[in-house]
C-alpha positions as CSV (number, residue, x, y, z in Angstrom):
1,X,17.3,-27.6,-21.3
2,X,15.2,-24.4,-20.3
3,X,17.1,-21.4,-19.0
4,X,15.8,-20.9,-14.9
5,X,14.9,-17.1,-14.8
6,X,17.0,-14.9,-12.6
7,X,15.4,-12.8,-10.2
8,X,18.2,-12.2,-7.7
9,X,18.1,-8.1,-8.1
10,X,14.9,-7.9,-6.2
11,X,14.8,-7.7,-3.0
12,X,13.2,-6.4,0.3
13,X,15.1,-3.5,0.2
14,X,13.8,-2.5,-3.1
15,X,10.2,-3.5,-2.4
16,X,9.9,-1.1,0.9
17,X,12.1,1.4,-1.3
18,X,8.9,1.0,-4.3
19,X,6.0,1.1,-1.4
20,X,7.6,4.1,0.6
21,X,8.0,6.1,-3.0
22,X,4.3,4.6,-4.1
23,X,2.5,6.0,-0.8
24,X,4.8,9.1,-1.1
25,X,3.2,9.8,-4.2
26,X,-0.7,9.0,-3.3
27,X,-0.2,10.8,0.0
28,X,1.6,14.2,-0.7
29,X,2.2,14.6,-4.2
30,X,-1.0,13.9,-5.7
31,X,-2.9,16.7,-3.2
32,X,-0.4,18.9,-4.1
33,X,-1.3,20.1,-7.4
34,X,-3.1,23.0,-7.1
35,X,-4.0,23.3,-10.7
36,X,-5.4,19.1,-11.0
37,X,-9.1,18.9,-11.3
38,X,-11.1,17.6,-8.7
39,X,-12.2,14.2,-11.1
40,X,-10.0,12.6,-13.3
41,X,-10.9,9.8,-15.8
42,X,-8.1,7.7,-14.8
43,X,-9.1,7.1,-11.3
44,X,-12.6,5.6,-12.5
45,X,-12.7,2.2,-13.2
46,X,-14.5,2.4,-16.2
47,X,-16.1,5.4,-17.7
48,X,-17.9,5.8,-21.2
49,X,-17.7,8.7,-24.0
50,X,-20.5,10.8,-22.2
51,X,-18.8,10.3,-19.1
52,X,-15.6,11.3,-20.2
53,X,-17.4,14.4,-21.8
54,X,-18.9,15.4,-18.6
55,X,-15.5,15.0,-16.6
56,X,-12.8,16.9,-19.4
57,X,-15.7,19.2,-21.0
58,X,-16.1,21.1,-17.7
59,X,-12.2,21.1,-17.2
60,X,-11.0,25.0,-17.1
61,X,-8.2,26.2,-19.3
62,X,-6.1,25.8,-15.5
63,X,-7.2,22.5,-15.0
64,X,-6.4,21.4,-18.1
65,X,-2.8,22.9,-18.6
66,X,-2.9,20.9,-14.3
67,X,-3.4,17.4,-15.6
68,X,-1.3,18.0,-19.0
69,X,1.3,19.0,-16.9
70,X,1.1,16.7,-14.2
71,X,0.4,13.8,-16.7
72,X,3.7,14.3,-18.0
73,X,5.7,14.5,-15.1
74,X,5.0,12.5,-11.9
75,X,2.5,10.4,-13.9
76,X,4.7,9.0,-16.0
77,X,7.2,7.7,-12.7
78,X,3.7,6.5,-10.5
79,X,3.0,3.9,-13.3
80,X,6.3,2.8,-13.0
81,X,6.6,2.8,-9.4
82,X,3.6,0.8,-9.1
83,X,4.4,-1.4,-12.0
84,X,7.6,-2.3,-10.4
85,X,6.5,-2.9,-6.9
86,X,3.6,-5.5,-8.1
87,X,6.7,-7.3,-10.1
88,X,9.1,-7.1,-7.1
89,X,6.3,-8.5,-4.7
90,X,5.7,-10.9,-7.1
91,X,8.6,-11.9,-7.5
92,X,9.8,-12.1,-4.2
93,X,6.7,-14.6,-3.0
94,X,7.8,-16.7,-6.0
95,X,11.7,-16.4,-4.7
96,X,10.1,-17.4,-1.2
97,X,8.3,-20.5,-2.4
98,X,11.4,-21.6,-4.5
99,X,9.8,-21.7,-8.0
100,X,11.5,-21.0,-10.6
101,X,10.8,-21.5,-14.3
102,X,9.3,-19.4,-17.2
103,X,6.2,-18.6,-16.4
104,X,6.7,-17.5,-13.2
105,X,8.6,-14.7,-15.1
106,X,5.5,-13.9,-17.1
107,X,3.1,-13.6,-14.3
108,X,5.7,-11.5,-12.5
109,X,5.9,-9.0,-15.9
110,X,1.9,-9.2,-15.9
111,X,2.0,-5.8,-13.9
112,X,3.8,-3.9,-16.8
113,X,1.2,-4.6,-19.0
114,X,-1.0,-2.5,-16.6
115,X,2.1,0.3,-16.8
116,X,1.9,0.5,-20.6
117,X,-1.6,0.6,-20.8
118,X,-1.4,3.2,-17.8
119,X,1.0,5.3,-20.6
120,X,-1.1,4.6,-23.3
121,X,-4.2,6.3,-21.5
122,X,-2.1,9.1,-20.5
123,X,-1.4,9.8,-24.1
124,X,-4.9,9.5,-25.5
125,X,-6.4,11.9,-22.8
126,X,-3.8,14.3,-23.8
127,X,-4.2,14.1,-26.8
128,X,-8.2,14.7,-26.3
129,X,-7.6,17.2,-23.8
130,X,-5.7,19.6,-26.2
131,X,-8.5,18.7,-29.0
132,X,-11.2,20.7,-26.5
133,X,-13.8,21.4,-27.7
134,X,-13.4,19.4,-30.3
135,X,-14.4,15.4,-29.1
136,X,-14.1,12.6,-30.5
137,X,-16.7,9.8,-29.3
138,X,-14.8,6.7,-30.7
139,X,-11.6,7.4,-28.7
140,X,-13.3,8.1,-25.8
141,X,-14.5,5.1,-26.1
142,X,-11.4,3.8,-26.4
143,X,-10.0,5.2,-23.6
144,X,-12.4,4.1,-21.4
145,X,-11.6,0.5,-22.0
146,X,-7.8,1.0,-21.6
147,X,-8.6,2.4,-18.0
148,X,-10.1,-0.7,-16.9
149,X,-8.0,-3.2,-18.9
150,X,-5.2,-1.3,-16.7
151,X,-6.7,-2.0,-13.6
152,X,-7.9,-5.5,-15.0
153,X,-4.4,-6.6,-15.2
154,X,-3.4,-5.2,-11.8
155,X,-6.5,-7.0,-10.2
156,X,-5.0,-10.8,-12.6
157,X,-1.6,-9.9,-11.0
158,X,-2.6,-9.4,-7.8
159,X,-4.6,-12.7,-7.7
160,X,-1.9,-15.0,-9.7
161,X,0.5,-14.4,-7.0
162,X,-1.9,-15.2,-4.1
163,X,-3.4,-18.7,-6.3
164,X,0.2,-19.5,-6.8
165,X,0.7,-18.8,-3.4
166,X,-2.1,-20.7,-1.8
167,X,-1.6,-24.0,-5.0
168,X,2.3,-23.9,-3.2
169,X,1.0,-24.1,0.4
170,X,-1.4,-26.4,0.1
171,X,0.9,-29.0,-2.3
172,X,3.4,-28.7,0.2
173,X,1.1,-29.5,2.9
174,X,-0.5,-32.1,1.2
175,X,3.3,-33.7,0.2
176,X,4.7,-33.4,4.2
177,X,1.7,-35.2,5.3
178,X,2.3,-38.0,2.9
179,X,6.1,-38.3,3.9
């Protein structure tokens, strides 16, 4: 017999707790740093080695020591945050519709694959940040694709839960008609 995963420690509370804490951060911290440059590679979707170049290679000494610091700070609690809240919504529509088994569990962890590969590009742009003015082209391009596999997989988790939600509400419409 399968094992039912548990998912009674999320909860409303905790989800407007995440959202409050996720707009805190995209409202008043992120405006707040004096020292952040204007553009930043991982807002883009998708950017390739040039592109990179022309955002970090005009990056002052300021701006870079900004997004360093700020990378390794707040940055490494937003991916979290946001992580979490995609899994606690998730979860909590599943909890709503009554399914439980294994994969619902998967598709709820789905968003913290987006987290580590929101660390992972954090890392690498450090890394090529303190390289300046050395660049290296093959990470770059690297990079790039970690950006939008990150936002990839917060786009799949975002549209599992609502096709699970709409397959549950239209088989359970389809099932009281029948009765």
């Amino acid at each position: 017999m399968t094992e039912k995963p548990n998912l009674k420690f999320v909860s409303w509370y905790i989800l407007a707790v995440l959202v409050a804490a996720f707009l805190f951060i995209r409202q008043y911290v992120f405006p707040e740093i004096s020292s952040f440059p204007e553009k930043v590679p991982d807002g883009l979707m998708f950017y390739s080695s040039d592109e990179l170049f022309d955002i970090i290679g005009n990056y002052s000494a300021k701006e870079i020591r900004g997004y360093i610091v700020a990378s390794l700070s707040f940055d490494i609690i937003y991916p979290l945050i946001y992580g979490t809240m995609l899994f606690v919504l998730i979860s909590l529509v599943f909890r709503l519709l009554k399914l439980k088994s294994k994969w619902v569990l998967m598709v709820s962890c789905l968003p913290f694959i987006s987290t580590f590969l929101d660390y992972s590009e954090n890392v690498i742009l450090i890394f090529m940040l303190k390289k300046l003015p050395e660049f290296n082209e093959n990470l770059a391009s690297f990079v790039g694709f970690i950006t939008m596999f990150k936002y990839l997989f917060i786009g799949i988790s975002v549209i599992a839960a609502m096709i699970v939600v709409n397959y549950t509400i239209s088989y359970r419409i389809r099932h009281s008609v029948k009765k």
